[in-house]
BAKEBA-916447 format. One record per residue (C-alpha): residue number from 1; residue in one letter; x, y, z. Coordinates in steps of 0.2 Angstrom, whole numbers, plus 5000, padded with zeros to 4 digits. Each point is the difference from the previous one (the first is absolute). Example, Ala and Ser with C-alpha at 12.3 -4.5 7.8 and 13.67 -1.06 7.14 Angstrom:
! BAKEBA-916447
- 1, A, 5062, 4978, 5039
- 2, S, 5006, 5017, 4997
//
This chain:
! BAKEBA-916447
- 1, X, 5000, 5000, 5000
- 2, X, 5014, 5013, 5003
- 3, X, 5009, 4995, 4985
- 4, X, 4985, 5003, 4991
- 5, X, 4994, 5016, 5008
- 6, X, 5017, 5005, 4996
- 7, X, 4997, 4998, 4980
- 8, X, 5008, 4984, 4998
- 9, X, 4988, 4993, 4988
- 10, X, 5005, 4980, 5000
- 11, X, 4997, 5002, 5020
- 12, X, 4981, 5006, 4995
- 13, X, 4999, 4986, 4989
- 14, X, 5006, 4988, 5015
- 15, X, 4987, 5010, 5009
- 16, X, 4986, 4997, 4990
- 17, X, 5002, 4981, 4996
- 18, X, 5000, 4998, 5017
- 19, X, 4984, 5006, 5003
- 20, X, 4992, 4996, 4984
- 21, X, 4993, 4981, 5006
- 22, X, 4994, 5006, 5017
- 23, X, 4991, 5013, 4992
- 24, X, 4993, 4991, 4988
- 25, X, 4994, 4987, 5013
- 26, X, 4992, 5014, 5011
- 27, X, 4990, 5009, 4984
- 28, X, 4994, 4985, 4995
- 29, X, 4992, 4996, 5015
- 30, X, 4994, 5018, 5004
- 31, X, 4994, 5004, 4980
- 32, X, 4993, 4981, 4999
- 33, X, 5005, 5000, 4980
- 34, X, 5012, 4996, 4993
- 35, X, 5003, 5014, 4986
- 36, X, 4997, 5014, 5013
- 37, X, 5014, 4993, 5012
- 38, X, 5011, 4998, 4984
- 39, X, 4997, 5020, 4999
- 40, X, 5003, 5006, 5015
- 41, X, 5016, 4989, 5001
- 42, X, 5007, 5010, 4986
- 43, X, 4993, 5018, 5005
- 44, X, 5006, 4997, 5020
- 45, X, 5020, 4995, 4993
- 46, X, 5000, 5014, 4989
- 47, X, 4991, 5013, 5013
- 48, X, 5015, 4992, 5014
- 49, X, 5011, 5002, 4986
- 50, X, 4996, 5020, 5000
- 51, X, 4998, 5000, 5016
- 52, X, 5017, 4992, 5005
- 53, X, 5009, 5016, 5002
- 54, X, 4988, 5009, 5013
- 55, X, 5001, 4985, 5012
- 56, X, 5005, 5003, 5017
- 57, X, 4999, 4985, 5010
- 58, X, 4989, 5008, 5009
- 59, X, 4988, 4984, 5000
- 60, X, 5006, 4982, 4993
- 61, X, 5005, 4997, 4981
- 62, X, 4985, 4985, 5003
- 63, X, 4988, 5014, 5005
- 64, X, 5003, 5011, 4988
- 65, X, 5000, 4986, 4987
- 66, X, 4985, 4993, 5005
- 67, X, 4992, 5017, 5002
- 68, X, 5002, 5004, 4981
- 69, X, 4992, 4985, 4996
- 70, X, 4986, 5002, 5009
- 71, X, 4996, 5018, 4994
- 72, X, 4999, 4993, 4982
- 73, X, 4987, 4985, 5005
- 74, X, 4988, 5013, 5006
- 75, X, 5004, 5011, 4988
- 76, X, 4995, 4986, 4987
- 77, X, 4986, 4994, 5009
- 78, X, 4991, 5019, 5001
- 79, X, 5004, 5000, 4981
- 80, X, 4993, 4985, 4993
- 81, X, 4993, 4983, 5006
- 82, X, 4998, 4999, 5017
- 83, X, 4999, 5015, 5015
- 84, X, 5005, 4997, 5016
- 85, X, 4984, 5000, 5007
- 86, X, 4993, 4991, 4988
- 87, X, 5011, 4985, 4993
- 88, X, 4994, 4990, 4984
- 89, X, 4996, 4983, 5005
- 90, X, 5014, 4983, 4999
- 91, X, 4997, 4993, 4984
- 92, X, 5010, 4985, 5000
- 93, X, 5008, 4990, 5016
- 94, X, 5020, 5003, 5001
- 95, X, 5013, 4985, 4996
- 96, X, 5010, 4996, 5015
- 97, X, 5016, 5011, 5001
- 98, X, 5010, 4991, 5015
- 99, X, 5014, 4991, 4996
- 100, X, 5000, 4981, 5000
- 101, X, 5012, 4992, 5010
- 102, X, 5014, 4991, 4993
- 103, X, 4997, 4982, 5007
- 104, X, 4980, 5002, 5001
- 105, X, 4990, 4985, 4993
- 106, X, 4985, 5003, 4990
- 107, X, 4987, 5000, 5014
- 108, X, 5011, 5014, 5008
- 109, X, 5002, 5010, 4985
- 110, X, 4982, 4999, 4996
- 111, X, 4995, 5006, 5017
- 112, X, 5012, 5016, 5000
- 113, X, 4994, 5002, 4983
- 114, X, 4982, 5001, 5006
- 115, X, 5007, 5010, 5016
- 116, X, 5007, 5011, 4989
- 117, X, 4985, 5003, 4990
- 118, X, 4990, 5003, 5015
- 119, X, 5010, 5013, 5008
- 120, X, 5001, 5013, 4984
- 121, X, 4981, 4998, 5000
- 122, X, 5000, 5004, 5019
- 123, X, 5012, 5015, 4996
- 124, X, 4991, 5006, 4984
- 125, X, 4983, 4997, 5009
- 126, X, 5007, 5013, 5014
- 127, X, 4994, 5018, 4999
- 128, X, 5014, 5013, 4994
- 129, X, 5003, 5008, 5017
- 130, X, 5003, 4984, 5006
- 131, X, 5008, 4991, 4987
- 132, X, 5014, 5011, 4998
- 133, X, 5004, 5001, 5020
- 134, X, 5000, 4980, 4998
- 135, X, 5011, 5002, 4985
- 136, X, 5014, 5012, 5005
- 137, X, 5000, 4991, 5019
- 138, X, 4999, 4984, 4996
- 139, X, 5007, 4996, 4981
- 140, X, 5011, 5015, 4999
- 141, X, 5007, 4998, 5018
- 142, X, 4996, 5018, 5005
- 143, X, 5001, 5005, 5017
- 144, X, 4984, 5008, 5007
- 145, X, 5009, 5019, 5000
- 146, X, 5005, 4996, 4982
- 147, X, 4983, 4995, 4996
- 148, X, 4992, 5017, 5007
- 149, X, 5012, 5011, 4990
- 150, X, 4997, 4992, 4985
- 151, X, 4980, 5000, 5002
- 152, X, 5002, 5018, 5011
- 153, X, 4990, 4995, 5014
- 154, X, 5002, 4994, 5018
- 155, X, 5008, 4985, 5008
- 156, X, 4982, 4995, 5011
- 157, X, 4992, 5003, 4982
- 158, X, 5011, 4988, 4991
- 159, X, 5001, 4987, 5013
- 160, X, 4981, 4999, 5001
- 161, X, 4999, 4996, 4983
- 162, X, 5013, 4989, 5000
- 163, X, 4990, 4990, 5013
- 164, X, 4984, 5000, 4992
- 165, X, 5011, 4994, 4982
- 166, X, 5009, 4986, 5007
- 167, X, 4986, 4993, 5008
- 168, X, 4990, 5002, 4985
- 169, X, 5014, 4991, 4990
- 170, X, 5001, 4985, 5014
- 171, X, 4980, 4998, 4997
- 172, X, 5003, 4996, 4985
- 173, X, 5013, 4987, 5000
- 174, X, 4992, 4993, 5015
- 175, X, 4994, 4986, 4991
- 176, X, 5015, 4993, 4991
- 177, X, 5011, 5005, 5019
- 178, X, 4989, 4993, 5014
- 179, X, 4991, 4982, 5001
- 180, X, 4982, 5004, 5000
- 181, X, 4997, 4994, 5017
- 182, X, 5010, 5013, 5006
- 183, X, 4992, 5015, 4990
- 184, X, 4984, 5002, 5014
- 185, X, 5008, 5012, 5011
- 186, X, 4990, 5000, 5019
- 187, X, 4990, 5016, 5003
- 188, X, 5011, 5001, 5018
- 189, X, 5017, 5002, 4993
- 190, X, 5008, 5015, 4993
- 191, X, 5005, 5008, 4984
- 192, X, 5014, 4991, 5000
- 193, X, 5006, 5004, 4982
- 194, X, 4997, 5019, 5003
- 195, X, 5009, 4998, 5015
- 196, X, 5016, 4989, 4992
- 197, X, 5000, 5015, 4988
- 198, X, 5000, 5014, 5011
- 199, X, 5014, 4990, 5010
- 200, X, 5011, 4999, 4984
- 201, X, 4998, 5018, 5000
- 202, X, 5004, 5002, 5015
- 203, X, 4985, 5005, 5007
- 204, X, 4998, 4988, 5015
- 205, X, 5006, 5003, 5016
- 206, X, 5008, 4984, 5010
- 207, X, 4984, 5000, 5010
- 208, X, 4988, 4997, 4985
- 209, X, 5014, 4988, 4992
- 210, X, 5001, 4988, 5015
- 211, X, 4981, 4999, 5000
- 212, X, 5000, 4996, 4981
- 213, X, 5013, 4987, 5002
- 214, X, 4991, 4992, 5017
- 215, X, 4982, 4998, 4990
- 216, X, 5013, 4995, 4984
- 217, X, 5006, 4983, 5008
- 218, X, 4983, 4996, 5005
- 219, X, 4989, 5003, 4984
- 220, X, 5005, 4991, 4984
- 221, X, 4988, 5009, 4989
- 222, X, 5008, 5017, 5003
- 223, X, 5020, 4992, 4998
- 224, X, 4992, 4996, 4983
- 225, X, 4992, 5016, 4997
- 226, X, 5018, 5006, 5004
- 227, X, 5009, 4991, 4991
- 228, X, 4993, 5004, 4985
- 229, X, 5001, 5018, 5001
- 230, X, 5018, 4997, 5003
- 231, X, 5000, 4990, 4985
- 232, X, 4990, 5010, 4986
- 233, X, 5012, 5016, 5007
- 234, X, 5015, 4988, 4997
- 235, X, 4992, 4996, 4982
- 236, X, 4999, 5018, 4995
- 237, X, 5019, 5005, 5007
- 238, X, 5005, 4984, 4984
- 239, X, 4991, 5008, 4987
- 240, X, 5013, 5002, 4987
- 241, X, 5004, 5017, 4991
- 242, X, 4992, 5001, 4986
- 243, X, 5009, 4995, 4982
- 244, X, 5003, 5016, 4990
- 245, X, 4996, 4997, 4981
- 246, X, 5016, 5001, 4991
- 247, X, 4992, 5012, 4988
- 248, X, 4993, 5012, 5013
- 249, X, 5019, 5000, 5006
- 250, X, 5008, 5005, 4986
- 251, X, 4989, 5012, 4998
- 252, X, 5000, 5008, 5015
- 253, X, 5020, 5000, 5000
- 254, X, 4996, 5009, 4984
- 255, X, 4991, 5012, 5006
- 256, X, 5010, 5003, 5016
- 257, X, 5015, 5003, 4989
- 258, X, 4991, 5012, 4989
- 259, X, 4996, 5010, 5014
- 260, X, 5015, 5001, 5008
- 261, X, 5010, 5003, 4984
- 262, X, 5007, 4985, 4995
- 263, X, 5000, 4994, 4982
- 264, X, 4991, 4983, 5000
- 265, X, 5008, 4992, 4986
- 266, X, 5015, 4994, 5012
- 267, X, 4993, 4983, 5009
- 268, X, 4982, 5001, 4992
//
């Protein structure tokens, strides 16, 4: 980033293809189609590329990144299809997007298949406000502060959101995570997924913690319930980065070395 800030131009090429999958992965997510994100992956890289220079560190090269990205989704969305209060409906189901595992056997690599599958429905199904918290948080690896300079509101704002996403997600996936003996929680125990994610937030004092660990080890349906929260956030931290099109690179190196004054006959 100094390097590039500086004017060294194959340091903002380093920059850029460094971001370029991860922002690619969140647009898709956030936009839902797959032309859109391919759009706004090439108008964030070239708006960072000329922004580089008036970066001052004075939030995280993520943040800013991220933040870019997002401003053209929504700028998008107003435009054309779909508006953020008012999304067009899922028109297809997703193909899974996790990774198979190297010595998986077909049963397994069906089932992550079909996992896969079912948590980009649960993400796409998600309202905007919430699917992007659960998208910069959770896929992206953003910290919660992160996360609220990027959406520019409040840390209680983002982490109720969060909440209400990843339980919404765990809903989902409930079926192919817990036994369904299990999935018939008693009306006497607590919100023990709310609870789990307010406490990997850091939002449970030791009191609270002890008390949910104590009614834990005595109530099997809500370690279940637990466990697949833990789970369905585990799945969305192994979505992959999402393959850039080796046309829409070359392209967008093209453009980025027009725009910054480089002939782009050398290299194609």
């Amino acid at each position: 980033m100094v390097a590039a800030r500086d004017g060294d131009r194959r340091a903002l090429e380093r920059l850029l293809a460094l971001y370029e999958p991860a922002i690619l992965r969140f647009s898709s997510r956030l936009c839902r189609d797959p032309e859109d994100a391919q759009d706004v992956l090439q108008d964030s890289l070239l708006a960072m590329a000329r922004t580089v220079k008036d970066f001052r560190g004075a939030s995280s090269v993520s943040t800013w990144a991220y933040a870019i990205a997002r401003s053209f989704c929504l700028k998008r969305r107003r435009r054309g299809k779909s508006a953020l209060s008012g999304e067009r409906p899922i028109e297809a189901e997703p193909e899974s997007s996790l990774p198979a595992t190297e010595d998986a056997g077909p049963e397994e690599s069906l089932a992550r298949k079909e996992l896969g599958a079912a948590l980009e429905t649960a993400i796409r199904a998600l309202e905007p406000k919430y699917r992007e918290v659960l998208l910069l948080r959770d896929v992206e690896g953003l910290s919660a502060p992160e996360v609220g300079e990027v959406l520019g509101i409040g840390i209680p704002a983002i982490k109720s959101r969060l909440h209400r996403a990843r339980l919404a997600v765990r809903e989902q996936l409930a079926p192919l995570l817990e036994p369904p003996e299990l999935r018939r929680r008693d009306p006497g125990c607590p919100d023990i997924a709310r609870l789990l994610s307010r406490h990997l937030e850091g939002e449970i004092g030791p009191e609270s913690c002890a008390a949910m660990e104590r009614h834990l080890e005595g109530c099997e349906v809500c370690r279940a319930t637990c466990d697949s929260l833990r789970a369905s956030l585990a799945l969305c931290k192994s979505l992959p980065a999402a393959p850039v099109p080796p046309e829409l690179e070359r392209t967008i190196r093209a453009s980025v070395r027009r725009l910054v004054g480089e002939p782009t006959a050398q290299g194609g």
